[in-house]
C-alpha positions as CSV (number, residue, x, y, z in Angstrom):
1,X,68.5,104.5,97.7
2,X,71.4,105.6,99.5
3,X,73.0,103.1,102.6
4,X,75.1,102.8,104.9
5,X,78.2,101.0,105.1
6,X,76.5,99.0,108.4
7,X,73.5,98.1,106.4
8,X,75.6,97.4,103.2
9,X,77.9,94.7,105.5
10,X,74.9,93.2,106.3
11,X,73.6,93.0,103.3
12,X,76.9,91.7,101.5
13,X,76.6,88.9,104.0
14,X,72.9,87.7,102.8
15,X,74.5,88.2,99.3
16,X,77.7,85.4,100.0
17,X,74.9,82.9,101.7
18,X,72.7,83.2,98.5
19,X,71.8,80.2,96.2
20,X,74.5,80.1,93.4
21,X,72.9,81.2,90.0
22,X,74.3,81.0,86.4
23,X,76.7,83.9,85.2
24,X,74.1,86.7,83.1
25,X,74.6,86.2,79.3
26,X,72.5,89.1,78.6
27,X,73.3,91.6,75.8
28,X,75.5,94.4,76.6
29,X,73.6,96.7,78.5
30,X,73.9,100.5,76.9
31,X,73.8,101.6,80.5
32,X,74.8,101.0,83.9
33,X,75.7,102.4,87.6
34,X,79.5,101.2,87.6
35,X,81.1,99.2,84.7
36,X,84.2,96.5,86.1
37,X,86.7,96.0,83.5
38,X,88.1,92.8,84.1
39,X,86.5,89.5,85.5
40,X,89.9,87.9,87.1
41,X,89.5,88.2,91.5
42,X,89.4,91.9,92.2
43,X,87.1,92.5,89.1
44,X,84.7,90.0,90.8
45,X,84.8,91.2,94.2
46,X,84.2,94.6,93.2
47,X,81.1,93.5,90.9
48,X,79.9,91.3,93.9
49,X,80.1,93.9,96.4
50,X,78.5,96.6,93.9
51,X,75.5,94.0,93.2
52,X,75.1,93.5,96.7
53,X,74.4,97.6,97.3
54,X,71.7,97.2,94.8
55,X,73.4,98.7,92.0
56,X,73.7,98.1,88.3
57,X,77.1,96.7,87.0
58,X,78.4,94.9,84.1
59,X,81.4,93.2,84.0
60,X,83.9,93.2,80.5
61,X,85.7,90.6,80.2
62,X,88.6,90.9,77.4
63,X,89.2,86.5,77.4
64,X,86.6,83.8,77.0
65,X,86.4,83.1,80.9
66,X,86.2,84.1,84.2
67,X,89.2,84.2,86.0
68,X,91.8,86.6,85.4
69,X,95.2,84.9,86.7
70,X,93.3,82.5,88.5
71,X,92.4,79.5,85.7
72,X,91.7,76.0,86.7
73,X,92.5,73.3,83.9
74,X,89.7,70.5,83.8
75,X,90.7,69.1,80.7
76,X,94.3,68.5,80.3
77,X,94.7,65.8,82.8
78,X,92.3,63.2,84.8
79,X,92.2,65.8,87.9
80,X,92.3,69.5,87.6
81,X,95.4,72.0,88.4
82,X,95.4,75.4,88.9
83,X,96.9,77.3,85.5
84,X,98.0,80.4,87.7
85,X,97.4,81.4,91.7
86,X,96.9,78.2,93.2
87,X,96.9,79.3,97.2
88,X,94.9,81.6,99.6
89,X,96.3,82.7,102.6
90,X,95.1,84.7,106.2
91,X,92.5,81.7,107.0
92,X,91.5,84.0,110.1
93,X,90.5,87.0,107.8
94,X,90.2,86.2,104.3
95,X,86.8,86.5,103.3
96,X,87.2,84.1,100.0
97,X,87.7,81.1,102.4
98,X,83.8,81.4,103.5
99,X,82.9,82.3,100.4
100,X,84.2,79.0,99.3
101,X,82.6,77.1,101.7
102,X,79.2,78.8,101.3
103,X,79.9,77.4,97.4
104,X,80.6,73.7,98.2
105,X,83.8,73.8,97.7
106,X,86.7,72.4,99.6
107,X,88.9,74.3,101.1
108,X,91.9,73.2,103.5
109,X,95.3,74.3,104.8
110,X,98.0,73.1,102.6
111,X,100.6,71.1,103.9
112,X,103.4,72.1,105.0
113,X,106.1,69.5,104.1
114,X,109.3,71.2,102.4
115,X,112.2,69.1,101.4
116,X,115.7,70.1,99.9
117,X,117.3,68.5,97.6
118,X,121.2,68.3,97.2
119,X,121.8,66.3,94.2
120,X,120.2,62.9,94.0
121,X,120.0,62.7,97.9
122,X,117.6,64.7,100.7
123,X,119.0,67.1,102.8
124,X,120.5,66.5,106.1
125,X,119.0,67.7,108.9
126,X,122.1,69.8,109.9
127,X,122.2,70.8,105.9
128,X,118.3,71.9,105.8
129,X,119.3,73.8,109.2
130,X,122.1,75.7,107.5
131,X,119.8,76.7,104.6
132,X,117.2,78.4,106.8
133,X,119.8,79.9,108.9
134,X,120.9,81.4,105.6
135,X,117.4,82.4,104.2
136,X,116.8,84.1,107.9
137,X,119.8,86.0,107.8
138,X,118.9,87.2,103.9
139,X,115.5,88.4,105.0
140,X,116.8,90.2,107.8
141,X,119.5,92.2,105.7
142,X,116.7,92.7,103.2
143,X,114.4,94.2,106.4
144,X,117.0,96.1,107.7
145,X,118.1,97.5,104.0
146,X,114.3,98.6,104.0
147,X,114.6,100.6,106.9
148,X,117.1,102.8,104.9
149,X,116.2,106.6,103.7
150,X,116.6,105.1,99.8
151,X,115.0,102.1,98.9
152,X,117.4,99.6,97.5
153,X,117.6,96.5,95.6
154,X,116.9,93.2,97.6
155,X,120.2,92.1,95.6
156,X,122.6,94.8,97.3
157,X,121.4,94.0,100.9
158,X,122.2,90.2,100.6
159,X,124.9,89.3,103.0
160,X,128.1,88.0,100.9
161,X,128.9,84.8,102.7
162,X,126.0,82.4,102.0
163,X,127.9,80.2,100.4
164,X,126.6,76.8,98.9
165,X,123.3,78.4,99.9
166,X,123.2,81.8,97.9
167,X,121.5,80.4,95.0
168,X,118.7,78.7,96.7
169,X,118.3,81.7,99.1
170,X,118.3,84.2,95.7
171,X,115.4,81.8,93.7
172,X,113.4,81.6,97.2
173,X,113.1,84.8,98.0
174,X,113.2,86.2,94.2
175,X,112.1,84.3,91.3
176,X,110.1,81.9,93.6
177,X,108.4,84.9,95.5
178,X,108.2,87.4,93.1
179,X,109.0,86.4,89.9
180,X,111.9,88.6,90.0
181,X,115.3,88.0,90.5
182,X,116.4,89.8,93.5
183,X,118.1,92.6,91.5
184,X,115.1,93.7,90.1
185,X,113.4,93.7,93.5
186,X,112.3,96.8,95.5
187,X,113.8,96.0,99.5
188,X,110.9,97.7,100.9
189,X,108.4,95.9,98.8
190,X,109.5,92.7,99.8
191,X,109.7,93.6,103.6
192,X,106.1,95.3,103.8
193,X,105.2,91.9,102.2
194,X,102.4,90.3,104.7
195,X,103.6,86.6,105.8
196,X,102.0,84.4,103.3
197,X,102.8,80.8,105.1
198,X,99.5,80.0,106.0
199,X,98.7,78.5,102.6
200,X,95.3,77.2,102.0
201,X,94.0,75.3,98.6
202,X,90.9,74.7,97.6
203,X,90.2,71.2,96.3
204,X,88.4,71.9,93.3
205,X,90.7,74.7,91.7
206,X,91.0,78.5,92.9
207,X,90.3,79.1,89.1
208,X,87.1,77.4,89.9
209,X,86.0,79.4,93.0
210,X,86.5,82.5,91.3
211,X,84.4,81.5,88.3
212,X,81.8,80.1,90.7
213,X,81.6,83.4,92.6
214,X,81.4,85.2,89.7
215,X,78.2,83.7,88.6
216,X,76.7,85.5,90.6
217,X,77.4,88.6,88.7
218,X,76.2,90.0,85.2
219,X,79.7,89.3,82.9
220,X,80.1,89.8,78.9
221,X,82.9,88.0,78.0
222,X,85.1,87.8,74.8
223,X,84.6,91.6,75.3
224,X,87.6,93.6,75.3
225,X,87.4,97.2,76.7
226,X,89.2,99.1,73.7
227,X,88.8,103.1,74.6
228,X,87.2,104.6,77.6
229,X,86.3,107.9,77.9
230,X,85.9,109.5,81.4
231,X,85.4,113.0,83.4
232,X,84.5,113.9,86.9
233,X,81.0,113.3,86.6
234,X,80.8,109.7,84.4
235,X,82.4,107.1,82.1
236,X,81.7,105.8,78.7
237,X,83.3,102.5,78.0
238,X,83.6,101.4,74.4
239,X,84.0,97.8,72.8
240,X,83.3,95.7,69.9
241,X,80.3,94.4,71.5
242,X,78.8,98.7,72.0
243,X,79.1,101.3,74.6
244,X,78.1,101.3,78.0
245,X,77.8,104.4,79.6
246,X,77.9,104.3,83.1
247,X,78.5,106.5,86.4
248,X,82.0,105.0,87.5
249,X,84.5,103.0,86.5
250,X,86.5,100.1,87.9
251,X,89.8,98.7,86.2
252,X,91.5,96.2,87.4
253,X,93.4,94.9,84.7
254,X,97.3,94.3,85.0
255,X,99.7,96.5,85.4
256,X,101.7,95.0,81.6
257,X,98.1,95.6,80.6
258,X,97.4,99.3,81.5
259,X,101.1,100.3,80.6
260,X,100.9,98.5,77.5
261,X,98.1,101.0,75.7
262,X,95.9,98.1,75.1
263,X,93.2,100.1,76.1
264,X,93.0,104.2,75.3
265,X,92.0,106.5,77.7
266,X,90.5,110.2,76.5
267,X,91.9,112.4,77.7
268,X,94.9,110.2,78.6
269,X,95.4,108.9,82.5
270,X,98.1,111.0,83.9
271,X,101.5,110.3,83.6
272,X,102.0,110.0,87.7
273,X,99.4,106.9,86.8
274,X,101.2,105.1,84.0
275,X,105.1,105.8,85.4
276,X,103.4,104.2,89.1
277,X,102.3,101.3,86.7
278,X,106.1,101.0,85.0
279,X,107.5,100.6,88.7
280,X,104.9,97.7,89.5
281,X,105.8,95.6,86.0
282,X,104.9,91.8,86.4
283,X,107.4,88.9,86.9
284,X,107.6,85.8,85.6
285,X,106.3,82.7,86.9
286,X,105.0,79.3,85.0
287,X,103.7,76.1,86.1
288,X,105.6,73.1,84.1
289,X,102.9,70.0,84.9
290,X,104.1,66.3,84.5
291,X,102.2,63.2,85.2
292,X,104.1,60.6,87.0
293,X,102.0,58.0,87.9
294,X,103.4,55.6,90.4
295,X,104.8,58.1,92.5
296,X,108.3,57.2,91.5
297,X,109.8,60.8,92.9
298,X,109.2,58.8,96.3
299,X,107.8,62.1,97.7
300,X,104.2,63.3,99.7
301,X,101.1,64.9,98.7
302,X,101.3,68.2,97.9
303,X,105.7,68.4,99.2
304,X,107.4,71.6,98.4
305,X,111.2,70.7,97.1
306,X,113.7,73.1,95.9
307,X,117.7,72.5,95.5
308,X,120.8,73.9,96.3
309,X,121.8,75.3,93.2
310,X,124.7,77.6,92.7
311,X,122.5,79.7,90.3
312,X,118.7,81.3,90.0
313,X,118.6,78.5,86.7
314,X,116.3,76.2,89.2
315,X,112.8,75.2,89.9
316,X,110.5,74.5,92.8
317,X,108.4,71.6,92.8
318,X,105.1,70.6,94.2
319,X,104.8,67.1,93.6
320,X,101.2,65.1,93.9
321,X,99.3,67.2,93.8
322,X,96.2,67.6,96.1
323,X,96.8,63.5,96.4
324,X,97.0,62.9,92.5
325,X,100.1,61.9,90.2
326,X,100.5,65.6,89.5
327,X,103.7,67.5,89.7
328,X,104.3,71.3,88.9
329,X,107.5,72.0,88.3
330,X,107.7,76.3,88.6
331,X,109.4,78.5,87.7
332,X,110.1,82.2,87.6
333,X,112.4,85.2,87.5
334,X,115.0,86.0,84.3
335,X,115.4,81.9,83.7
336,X,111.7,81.2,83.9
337,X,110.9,84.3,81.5
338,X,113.6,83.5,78.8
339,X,113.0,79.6,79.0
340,X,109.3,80.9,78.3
341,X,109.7,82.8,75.3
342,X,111.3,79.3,74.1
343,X,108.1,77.8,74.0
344,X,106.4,74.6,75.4
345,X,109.3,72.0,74.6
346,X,111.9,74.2,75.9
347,X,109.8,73.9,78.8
348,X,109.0,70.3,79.2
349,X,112.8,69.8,78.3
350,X,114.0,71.8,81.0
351,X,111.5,70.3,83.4
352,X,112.3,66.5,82.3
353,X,116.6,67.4,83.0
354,X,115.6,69.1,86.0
355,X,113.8,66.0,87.3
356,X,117.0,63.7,85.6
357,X,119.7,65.6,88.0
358,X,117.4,65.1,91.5
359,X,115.9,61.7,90.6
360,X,117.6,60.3,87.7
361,X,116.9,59.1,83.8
362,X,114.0,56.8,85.2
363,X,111.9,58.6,87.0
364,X,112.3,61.2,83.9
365,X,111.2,58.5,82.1
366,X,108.1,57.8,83.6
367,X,106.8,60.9,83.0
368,X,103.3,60.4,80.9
369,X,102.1,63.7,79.7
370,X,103.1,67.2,80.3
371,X,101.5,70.7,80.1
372,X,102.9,74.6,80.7
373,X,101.9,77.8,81.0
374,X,103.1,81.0,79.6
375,X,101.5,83.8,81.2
376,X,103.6,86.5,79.7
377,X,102.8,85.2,76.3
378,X,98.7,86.1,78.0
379,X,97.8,89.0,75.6
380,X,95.0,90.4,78.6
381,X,97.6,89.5,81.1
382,X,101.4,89.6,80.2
383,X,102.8,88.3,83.3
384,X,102.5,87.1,87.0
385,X,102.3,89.1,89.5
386,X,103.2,92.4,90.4
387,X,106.7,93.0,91.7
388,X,108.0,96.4,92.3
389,X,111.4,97.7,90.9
390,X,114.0,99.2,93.8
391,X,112.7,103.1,94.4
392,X,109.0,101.9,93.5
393,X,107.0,100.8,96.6
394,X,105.1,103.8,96.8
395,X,103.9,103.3,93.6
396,X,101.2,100.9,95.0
397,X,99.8,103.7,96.9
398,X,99.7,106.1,93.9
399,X,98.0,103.5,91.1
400,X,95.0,103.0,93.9
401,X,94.6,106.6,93.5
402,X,91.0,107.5,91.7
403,X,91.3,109.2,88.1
404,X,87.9,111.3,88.1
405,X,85.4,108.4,88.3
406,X,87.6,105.9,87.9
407,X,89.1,103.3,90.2
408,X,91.9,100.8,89.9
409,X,92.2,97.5,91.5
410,X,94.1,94.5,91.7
411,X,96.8,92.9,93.5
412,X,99.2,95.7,92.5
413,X,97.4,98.4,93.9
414,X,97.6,96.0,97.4
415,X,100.4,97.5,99.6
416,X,101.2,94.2,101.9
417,X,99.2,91.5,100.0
418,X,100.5,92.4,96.5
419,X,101.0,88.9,94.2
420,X,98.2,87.2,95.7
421,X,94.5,86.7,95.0
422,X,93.7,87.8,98.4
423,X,95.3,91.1,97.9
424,X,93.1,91.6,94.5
425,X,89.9,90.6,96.4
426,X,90.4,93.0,98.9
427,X,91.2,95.9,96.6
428,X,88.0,94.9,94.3
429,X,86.3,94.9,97.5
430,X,87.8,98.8,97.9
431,X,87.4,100.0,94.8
432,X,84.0,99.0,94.7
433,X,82.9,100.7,98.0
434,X,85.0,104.1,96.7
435,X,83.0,103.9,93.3
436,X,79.7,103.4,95.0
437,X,80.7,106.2,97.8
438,X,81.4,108.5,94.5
439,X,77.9,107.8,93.2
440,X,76.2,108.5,96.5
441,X,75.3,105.1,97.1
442,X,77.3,104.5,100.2
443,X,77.8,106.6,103.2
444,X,80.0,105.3,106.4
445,X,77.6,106.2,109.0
446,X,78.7,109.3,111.4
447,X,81.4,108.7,114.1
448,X,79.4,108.3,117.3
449,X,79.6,111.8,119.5
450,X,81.2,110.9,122.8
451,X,78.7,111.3,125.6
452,X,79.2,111.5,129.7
453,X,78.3,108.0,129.3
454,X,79.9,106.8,126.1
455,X,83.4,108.4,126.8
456,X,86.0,106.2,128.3
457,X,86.7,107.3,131.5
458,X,90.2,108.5,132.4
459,X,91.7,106.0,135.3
460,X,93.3,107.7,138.4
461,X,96.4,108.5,138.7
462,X,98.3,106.4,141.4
């Protein structure tokens, strides 16, 4: 059966409103229409949207769970934390946000206290003014270095004369955004960045929505795609578990991942493919967890607190968590990636003298129990998120490009939205409706023909 995009909305709609069923555990099929490799949030929503066309997908999955970069812990600690993304963003327009309601799970805006830090004392008023004034006038160097014939570095556009504020205005809009240091930044890529203010969290985990909405879908975990073979016509994906041979072929692992040779290709994607990938490497970004019961850090649910620091060797903190004695200290860029490869106790060090210089020995002291993340030590992940190198924007354009019957997705391939689990949703959501228009399963209906009394009349001239 062959439908239209109209009918295929509607459909997708009935699909999100359905009663939530139990992920398939079914053998590896041999066969199947389209075959999503990945199950983090674009492989989900393109196995979702393919499912809802009435199409046959399987899902590989190279770790033991669904989530990709999006992983809530329910173990570690009494309430649970978000191991990777933690936000969504675009309330008006971001589809996830119903989806998690239709799911029972709680979703509200984050809020939107922010406090800075100069040694062991807030910021003044007149102080937190100056640092804004300072973080404007950086983006708008940035934007206006973007508007250049050569892309640049965001590093080279920063004005000179910050001052006491150039090291908190370098880890903001860097390691904190990106999980690059600014140097290592694409200008272009971090003005076409969509505003991502409007955070929203979702009560239960963002981890956990994904892996709810992906029950939904047939998924073979612990089942890492080793070789796929593809041509113009179909796709033959091969892994421990067997082959599948199927019609299409969506990929939406990482770009560390796809440039890494984890998984072969005959014949081999084209080069345009893997140097596009090498231009979108991932940064570095880590959640350092401490729980400090008795709120002795004095501070809100769910406050955002950075320092001035003369250098990007600094943190951001989120501190109680959704309401609980959580606090995440992050961090990112060349400091977070080297204090990673140091391992947990470098980790829990660094966060423990972090929280000494702000708040002092005691409320160091009181910290309970700690956990971290390394996410470039993630062997189906290697990184963050996708940050593009100065002279590589247009990359993102270029990996989203099909290779015969395959399609790549994720939140590199996402020119405004890349770095967040939005962006992958909505290039899953992409890929999947190119994969099944490849197949002949979905047509966009034909543009209306203007009639006398369908075309808009021309006014008058006065």
């Amino acid at each position: 059966m062959t439908i239209t995009r109209r009918s295929f909305l509607s459909a997708s709609a009935a699909f999100a409103a359905a009663p939530v069923l139990r992920a398939t555990a079914a053998p590896l099929p041999r066969e199947a229409d389209i075959v999503v490799i990945g199950a983090g949030a674009a492989g989900i929503a393109a196995a979702r949207r393919i499912v809802a066309a009435n199409r046959k997908v399987i899902v590989v999955e190279a770790s033991s769970q669904i989530g990709g970069r999006c992983i809530t812990d329910v173990s570690t600690f009494d309430v649970p934390f978000d191991r990777g993304a933690r936000w969504m963003h675009n309330p008006d327009t971001n589809p996830m946000i119903r989806l998690a309601r239709n799911a029972g799970l709680d979703v509200s805006p984050a809020p939107s206290g922010q406090k800075m830090r100069i040694g062991r004392r807030n910021a003044r008023a007149g102080e937190t003014e100056e640092f804004l004034a300072a973080l404007v006038r950086a983006n708008r160097a940035i934007d206006e270095a973007a508007r250049g014939k050569l892309d640049t570095s965001c590093a080279s556009a920063l004005p000179k004369d910050l001052g006491d504020w150039a090291g908190a205005a370098e880890f903001v809009l860097g390691a904190s955004f990106a999980g690059k240091d600014l140097k290592e930044l694409s200008a272009i890529d971090k003005a076409r960045a969509q505003d991502r203010n409007a955070a929203i969290a979702c009560r239960q985990g963002l981890g956990t929505l994904i892996a709810r909405l992906g029950e939904q879908v047939p998924v073979a975990l612990a089942t890492p795609a080793n070789r796929i073979l593809w041509t113009n016509r179909d796709v033959s994906v091969e892994t421990q578990a067997g082959k599948i041979v199927a019609r299409a072929a969506i990929i939406t692992v990482s770009t560390n991942v796809l440039a890494s040779g984890a998984i072969k290709f005959a014949p081999d994607i084209p080069k345009r493919t893997l140097d596009a990938a090498s231009k979108l490497t991932l940064g570095s970004y880590d959640h350092i967890v401490l729980q400090l019961p008795g709120n002795p850090l004095g501070l809100s649910r769910d406050d955002v607190l950075i320092e001035q620091s003369n250098s990007t060797r600094t943190a951001l903190m989120i501190a109680n968590i959704g309401g609980s004695s959580l606090c995440s200290i992050d961090v990112g860029g060349s400091f977070g990636r080297d204090l990673s490869e140091q391992g947990e106790k470098a980790m829990a060090a660094f966060a423990r003298e972090w929280i000494t210089k702000l708040f002092g020995s005691e409320a160091a002291a009181a910290v309970q129990k700690t956990a971290t993340t390394r996410w470039n030590a993630s062997p189906y992940v290697m990184g963050a998120m996708s940050a593009a190198a100065p002279g590589g924007q247009l990359s993102r354009k270029v990996l989203a490009e099909p290779i015969g019957n395959m399609f790549l997705a994720g939140e590199a391939t996402h020119e405004t939205l890349w770095g967040t689990v939005d962006g992958a949703w909505d290039s899953g959501e992409r890929a999947a409706d190119a994969a099944l228009r490849k197949i002949g399963a979905l047509k966009d209906e034909p543009a209306e023909v203007p009639t006398q009394s369908t075309k808009k009349r021309r006014a008058p001239r006065r």
